[in-house]
C-alpha positions as CSV (number, residue, x, y, z in Angstrom):
1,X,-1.2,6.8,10.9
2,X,-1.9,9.7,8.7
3,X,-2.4,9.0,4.8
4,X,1.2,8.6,3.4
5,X,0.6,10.1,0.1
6,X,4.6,9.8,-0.8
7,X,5.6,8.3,-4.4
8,X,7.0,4.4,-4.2
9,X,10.3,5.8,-6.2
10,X,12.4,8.6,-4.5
11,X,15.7,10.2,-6.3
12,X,18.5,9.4,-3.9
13,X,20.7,12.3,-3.9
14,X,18.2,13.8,-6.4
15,X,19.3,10.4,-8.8
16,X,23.0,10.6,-7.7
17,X,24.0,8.4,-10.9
18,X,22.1,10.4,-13.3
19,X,22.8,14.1,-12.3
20,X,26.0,15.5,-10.2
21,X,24.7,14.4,-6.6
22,X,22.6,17.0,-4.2
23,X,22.3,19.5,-6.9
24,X,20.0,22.0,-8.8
25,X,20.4,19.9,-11.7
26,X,19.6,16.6,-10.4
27,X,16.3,17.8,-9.0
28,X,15.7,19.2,-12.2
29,X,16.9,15.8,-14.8
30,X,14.4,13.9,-11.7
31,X,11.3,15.8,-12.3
32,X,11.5,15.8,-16.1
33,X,12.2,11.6,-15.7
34,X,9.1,11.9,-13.7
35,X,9.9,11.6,-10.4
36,X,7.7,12.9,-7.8
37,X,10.0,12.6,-4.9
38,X,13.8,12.8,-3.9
39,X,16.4,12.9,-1.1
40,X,19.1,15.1,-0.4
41,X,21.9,15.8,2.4
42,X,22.7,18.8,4.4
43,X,25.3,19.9,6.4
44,X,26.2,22.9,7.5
45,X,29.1,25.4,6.6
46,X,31.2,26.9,8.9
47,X,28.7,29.9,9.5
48,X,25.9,27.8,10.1
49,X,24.2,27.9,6.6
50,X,22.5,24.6,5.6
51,X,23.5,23.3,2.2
52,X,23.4,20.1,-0.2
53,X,26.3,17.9,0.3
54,X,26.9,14.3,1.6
55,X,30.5,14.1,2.6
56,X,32.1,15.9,5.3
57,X,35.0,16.8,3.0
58,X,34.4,18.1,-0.8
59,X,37.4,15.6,-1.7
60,X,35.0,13.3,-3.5
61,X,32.5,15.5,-5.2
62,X,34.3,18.7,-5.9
63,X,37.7,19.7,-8.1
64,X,38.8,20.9,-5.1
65,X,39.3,19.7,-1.1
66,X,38.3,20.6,2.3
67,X,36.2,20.1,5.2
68,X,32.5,21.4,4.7
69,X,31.9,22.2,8.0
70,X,35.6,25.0,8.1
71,X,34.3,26.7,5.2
72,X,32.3,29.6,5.1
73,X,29.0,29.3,3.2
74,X,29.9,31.9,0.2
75,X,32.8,29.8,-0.6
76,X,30.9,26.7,-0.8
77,X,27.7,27.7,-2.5
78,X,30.3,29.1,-5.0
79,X,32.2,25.2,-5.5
80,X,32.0,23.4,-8.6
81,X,30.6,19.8,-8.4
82,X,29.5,19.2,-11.6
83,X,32.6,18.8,-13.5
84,X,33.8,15.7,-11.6
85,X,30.7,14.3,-12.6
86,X,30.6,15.0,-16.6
87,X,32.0,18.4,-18.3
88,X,28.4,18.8,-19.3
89,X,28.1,19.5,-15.9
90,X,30.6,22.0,-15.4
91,X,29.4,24.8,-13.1
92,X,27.0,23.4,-11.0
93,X,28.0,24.4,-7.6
94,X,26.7,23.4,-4.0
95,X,22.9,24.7,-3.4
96,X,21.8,26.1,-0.3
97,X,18.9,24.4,1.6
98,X,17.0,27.3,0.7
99,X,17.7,27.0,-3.0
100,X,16.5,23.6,-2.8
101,X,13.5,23.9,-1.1
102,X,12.9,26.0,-3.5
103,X,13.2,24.4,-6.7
104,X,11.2,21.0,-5.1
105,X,8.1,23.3,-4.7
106,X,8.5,24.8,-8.3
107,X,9.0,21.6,-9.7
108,X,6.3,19.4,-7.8
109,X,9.0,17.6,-5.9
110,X,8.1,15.9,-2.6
111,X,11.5,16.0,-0.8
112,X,13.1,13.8,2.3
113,X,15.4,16.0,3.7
114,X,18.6,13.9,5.2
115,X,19.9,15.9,8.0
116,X,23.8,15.2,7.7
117,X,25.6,16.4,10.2
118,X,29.0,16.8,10.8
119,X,31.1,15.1,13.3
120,X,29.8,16.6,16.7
121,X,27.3,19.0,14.8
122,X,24.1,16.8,15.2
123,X,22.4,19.5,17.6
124,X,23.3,22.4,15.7
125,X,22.4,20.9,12.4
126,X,19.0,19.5,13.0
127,X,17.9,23.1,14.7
128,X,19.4,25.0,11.7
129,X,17.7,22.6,9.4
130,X,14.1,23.1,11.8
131,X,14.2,26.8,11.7
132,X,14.8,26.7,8.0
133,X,11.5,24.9,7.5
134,X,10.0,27.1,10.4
135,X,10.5,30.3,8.5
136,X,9.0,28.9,5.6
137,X,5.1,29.7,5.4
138,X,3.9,25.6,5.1
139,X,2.1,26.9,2.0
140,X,5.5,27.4,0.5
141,X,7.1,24.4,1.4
142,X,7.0,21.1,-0.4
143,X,6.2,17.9,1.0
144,X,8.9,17.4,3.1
145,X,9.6,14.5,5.4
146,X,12.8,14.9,7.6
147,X,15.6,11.9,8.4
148,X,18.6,11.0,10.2
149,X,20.6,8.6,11.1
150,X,21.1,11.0,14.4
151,X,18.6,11.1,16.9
152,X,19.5,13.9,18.4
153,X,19.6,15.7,15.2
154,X,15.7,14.9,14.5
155,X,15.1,15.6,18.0
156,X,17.1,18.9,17.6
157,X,14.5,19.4,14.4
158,X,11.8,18.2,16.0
159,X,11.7,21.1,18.6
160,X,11.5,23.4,15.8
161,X,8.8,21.8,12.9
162,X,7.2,19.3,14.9
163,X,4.5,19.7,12.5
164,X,6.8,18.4,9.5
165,X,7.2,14.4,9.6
166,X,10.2,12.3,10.7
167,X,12.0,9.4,9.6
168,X,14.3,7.2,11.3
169,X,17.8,6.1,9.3
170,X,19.4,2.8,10.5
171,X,21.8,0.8,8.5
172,X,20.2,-2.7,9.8
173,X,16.7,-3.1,11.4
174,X,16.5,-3.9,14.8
175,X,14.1,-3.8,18.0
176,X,16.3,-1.1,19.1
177,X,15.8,1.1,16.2
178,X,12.1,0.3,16.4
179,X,12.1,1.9,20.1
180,X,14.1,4.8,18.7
181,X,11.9,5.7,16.1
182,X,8.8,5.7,18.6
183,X,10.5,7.9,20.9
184,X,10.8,10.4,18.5
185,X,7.3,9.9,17.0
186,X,8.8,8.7,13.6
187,X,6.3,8.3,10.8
188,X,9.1,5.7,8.8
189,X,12.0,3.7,9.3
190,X,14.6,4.2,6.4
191,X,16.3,1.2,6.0
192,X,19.5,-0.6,4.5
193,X,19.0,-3.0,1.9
194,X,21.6,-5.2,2.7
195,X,20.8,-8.1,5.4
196,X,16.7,-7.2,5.3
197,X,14.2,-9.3,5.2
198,X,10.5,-9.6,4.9
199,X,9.8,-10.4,8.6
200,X,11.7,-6.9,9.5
201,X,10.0,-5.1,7.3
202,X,6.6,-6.8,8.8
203,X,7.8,-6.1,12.7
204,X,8.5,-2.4,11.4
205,X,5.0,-1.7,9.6
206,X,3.6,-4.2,12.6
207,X,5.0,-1.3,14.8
208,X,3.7,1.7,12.9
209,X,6.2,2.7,10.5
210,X,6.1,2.5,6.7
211,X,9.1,1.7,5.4
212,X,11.4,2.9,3.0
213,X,14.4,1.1,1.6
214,X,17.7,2.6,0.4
215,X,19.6,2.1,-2.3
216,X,17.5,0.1,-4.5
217,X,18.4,0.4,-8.4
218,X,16.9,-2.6,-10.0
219,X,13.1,-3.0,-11.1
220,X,13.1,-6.8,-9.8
221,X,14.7,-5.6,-6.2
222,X,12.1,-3.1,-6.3
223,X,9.1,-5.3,-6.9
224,X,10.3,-7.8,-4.1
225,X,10.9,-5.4,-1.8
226,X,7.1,-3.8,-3.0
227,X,5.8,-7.2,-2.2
228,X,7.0,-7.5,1.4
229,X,5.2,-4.2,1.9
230,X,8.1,-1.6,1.3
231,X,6.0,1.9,1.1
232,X,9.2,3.3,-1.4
233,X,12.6,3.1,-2.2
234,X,15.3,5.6,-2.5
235,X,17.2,5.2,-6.4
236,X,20.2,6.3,-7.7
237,X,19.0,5.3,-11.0
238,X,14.9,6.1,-11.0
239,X,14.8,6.0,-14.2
240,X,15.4,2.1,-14.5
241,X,12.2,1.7,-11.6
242,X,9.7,4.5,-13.1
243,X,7.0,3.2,-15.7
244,X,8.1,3.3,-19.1
């Protein structure tokens, strides 16, 4: 296996607890905490635009409702999400991938890039989400390592940036997802902290794959996890795991 070279601490949903999640902001409050890695989720809009959101409705995030994937990408990049969060936040509104991608190489951000996709959209989204990254000169990306839980959505990205690494996203380890992951020549295995242990995280790096570990927001969680051989963690809250 190539060298990893990917930071042990990774901003899940760009530090979901610190920042309105998926945002401009929360990459930026990341990289000035010192993070040199986070995660984000896209989905894509009605017109097939990529953009940063987790949900398939905006009824949790946004001051307003409806389904990402029936809207039309001008209305969405134009939804506020940060005023849920705190007023302080008021304003900030849905990026596009684009945007994103963006601001991780301007700010020195390695960036796993969750394809999300809607309910029957897998196909469509991890193409869209591959030709994105295609159209990019790789000199003008950032470090970018691609995940789903869909197979046929990395497949689907695969075709397009086969050159850009994949990770496979399974709640709960298992031989099956181990198979999986090979088949798609996965370079990790995101996993679920709940139910893991330190012999599945040996059968996974036994296999190939470094491992990476979501959610993880306590320092002695992350130093067990570090001592079973964890390559990183994904944190709502890296700013209790980074050095002081």
């Amino acid at each position: 296996m190539p060298d990893w070279g990917w930071p042990a601490v990774i901003a899940h949903r760009c530090g979901g607890a610190l920042a309105p999640e998926n945002t401009l902001a929360g990459l930026g409050i990341a990289a000035r905490l010192g993070c040199r890695a986070v995660e984000f989720d896209v989905m894509l809009s009605r017109d097939s635009v990529p953009v940063l959101i987790h949900d398939e409705t905006l009824d949790r995030t946004a001051a307003r409702s409806g389904h990402v994937a029936r809207l039309a990408a001008e209305e969405l990049l134009a939804t506020d999400v940060g005023r849920c969060f705190h007023s302080a936040f008021a304003g900030e509104s849905i990026p596009s991938l684009q945007l994103a991608l963006d601001a991780c190489r301007r700010l020195g951000l390695a960036v796993n890039v969750e394809i999300k996709p809607a309910t029957g959209c897998e196909v469509d989204t991890g193409r869209v989400v591959g030709c994105v990254l295609k159209e990019m000169q790789p000199a003008l990306r950032p470090q970018i390592l691609l995940s789903s839980f869909s197979a046929d959505a990395l497949a689907a990205a695969a075709a397009e940036v086969p050159d850009v690494p994949r990770g496979l996203l399974v709640d709960r380890f298992s031989p099956q997802a181990l198979l999986t992951a090979g088949r798609l020549d996965c370079v990790s295995l995101n996993l679920g902290r709940k139910h893991l242990d330190a012999a599945q995280i040996l059968a996974a790096r036994d296999a190939g794959f470094k491992v990476l570990v979501y959610t993880v927001n306590a320092l002695p969680e992350a130093r067990q996890l570090a001592a079973w051989g964890v390559a990183g963690v994904f944190s709502d809250r890296p700013d209790l795991l980074l050095p002081g």
